[in-house]
Every structure is written in structure tokens, then in C-alpha cells.
C-alpha positions as CSV (number, residue, x, y, z in Angstrom):
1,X,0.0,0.0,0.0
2,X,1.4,3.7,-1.0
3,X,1.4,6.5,1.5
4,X,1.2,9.8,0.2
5,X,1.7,13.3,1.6
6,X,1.8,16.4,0.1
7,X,1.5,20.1,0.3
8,X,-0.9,22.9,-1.8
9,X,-1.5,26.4,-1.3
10,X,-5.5,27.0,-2.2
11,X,-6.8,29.1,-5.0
12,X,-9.4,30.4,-3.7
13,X,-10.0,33.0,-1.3
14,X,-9.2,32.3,2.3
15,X,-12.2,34.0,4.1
16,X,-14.0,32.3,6.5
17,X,-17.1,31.5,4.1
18,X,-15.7,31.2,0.9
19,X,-13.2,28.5,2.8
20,X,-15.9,26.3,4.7
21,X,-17.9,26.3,1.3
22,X,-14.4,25.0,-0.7
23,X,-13.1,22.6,2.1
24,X,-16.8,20.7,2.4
25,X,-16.6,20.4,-1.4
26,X,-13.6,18.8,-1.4
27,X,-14.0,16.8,1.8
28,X,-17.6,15.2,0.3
29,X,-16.0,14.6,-2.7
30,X,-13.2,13.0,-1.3
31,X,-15.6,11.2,0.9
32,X,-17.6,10.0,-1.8
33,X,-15.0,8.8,-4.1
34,X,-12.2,7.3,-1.7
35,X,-14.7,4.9,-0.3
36,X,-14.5,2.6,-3.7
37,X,-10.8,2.9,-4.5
38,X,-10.0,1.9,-0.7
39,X,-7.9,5.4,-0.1
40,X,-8.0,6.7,3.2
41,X,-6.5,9.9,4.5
42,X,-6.6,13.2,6.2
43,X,-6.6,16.6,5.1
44,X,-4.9,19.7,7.3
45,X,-5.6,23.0,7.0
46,X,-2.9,25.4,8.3
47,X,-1.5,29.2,7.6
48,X,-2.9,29.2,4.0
49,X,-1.8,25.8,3.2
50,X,-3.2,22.2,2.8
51,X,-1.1,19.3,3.7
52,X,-2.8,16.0,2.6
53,X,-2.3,12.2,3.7
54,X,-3.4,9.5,1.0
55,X,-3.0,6.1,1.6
56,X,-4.4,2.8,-0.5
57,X,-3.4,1.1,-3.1
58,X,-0.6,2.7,-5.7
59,X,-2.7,2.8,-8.7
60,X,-5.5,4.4,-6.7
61,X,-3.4,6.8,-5.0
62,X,-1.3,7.8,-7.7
63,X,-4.6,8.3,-9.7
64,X,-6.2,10.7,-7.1
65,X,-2.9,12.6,-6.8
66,X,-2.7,13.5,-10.1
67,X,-6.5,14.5,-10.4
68,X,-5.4,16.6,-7.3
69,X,-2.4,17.9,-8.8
70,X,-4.5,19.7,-11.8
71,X,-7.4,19.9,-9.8
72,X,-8.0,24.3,-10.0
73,X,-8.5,25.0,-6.5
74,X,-4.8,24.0,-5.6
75,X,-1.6,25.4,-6.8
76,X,1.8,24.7,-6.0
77,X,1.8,21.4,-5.0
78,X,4.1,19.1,-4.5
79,X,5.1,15.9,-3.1
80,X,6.7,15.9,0.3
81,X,6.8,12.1,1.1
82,X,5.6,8.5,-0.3
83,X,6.2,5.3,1.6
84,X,5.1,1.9,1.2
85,X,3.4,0.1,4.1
86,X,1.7,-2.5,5.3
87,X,-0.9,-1.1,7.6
88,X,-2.8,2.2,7.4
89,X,-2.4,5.4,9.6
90,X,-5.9,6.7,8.8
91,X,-8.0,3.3,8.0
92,X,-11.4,4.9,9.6
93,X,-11.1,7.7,7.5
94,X,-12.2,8.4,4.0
95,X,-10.9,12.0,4.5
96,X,-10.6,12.8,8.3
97,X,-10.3,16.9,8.6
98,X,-8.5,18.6,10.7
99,X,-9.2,23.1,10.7
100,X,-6.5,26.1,11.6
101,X,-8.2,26.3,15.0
102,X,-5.5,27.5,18.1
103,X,-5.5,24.5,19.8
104,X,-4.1,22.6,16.4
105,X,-1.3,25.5,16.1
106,X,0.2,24.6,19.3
107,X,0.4,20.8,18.5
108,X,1.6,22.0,15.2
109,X,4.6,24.1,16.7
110,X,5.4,21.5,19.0
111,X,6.5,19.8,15.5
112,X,7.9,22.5,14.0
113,X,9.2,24.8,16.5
114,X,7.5,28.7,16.6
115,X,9.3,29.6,13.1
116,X,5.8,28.2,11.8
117,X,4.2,25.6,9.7
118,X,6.1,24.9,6.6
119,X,5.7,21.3,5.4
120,X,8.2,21.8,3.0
121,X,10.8,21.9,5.4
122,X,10.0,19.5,8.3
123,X,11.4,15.6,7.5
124,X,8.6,13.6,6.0
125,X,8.5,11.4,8.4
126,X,8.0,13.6,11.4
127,X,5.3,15.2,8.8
128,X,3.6,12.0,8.5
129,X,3.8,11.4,12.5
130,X,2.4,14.9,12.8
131,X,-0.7,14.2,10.4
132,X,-1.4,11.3,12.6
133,X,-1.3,13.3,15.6
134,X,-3.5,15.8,15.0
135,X,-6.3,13.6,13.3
136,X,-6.4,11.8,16.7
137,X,-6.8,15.2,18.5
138,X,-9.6,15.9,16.5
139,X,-11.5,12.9,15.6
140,X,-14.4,13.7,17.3
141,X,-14.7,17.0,15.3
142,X,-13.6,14.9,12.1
143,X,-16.6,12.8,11.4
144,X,-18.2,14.7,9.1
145,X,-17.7,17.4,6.1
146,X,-17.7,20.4,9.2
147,X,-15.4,23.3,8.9
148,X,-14.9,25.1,12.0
């Protein structure tokens, strides 16, 4: 199975309606197409950016990534880890979802120190540990297309 992170900067404008309208698209359509191609994952929001877990089979993944890659509302993006495995980080979750609220900045910063959130320069693997961590924080908030 293929294990996929990556980074995007959005598109669209970042205030707070035009955001919970563009991330519920995207989560319900994740949500509703994942299911059949057995991909899980999680989606982060953070300072302006989208970090993205997808894990499944290669074909699969490597078939959603690239409708991601040219998919309009992202630009930018690029690949910060793969990884084979045998068991899945995120096997509940068709798209788990976790918001820029304060609570997720300090867990965040405990990863990356107080120079920020840049995906691009934090090892994949502590990335990947970090994706992991925060879905657990908020999997109670996560099991639905809800934006806070």
C-alpha cells in the first residue's frame, strides 16, 4: 500500500465563508469517491496551506494525486513524502479533517518549533507522524464534512 503526503496552497479565497464552502466540497467529494478505491487519509488546514495524507493502493493513489495535482482549487503542490506500508495510519477515515483552529497551532509548533508551519521543510516522516497526531486530536470534530 502507497502512502502519500503532500502540500498545496489554495486558490481560492481564504475568508471564512468562501473557505468552509471550498473545504466541504472537497471533503464530500473525497468522501464519496475514496470509499470505492480503498484510499484513506486526512486533510490539514494550516497558515494558507493544505497538507494531505493518501493512503491505498498505488494505482489508486497515484490516480487521485494526479486529479489533485490539476485539480483548480490547488496550486503549487508538491510531493513531500511517499512510503510503502503495510498497515494504514488513517483506516477509519475516507478524508478525516483537521481546521487552523489554536489548539491545532500549538500541537503543530510543538513539531515544527515557533518559526511556523512549513511542510516543506520538516522531514517527512516527522510530517507524517504529525498528520497522525493531529487527526487523533480531533477525531471527534472529524466525522463529518464540518469546517470550524
Amino acid at each position: 500500500m502507497l502512502q502519500l503526503i503532500y502540500w498545496s496552497k489554495p486558490t481560492f479565497s481564504l475568508n471564512k465563508e468562501t473557505l468552509a464552502r471550498e473545504v466541504k466540497a472537497v471533503l464530500e467529494a473525497a468522501r464519496r469517491n475514496n470509499g470505492p478505491l480503498q484510499i484513506t487519509g486526512a486533510l490539514v488546514f494550516s497558515k494558507d496551506n493544505f497538507i494531505q495524507v493518501l493512503e491505498g493502493p498505488t494505482d489508486f493513489v497515484r490516480r487521485v494525486f494526479e486529479r489533485i495535482a490539476v485539480d483548480e482549487r490547488h496550486r503549487d503542490v508538491l510531493v513531500l513524502g511517499r512510503r510503502e506500508r503495510a498497515v494504514r495510519d488513517f483506516p477509519s477515515w475516507e478524508m478525516a479533517f483537521v481546521p487552523d483552529t489554536p489548539d491545532n497551532q500549538a500541537l503543530i509548533e510543538s513539531y515544527c518549533g515557533e518559526a511556523g508551519f512549513d511542510p516543506r521543510a520538516i522531514a517527512p516522516e516527522k510530517l507524517f507522524e504529525l498528520m497522525k497526531a493531529l487527526v487523533v486530536k480531533n477525531a471527534a470534530a472529524s466525522v463529518k464534512p464540518l469546517v470550524a
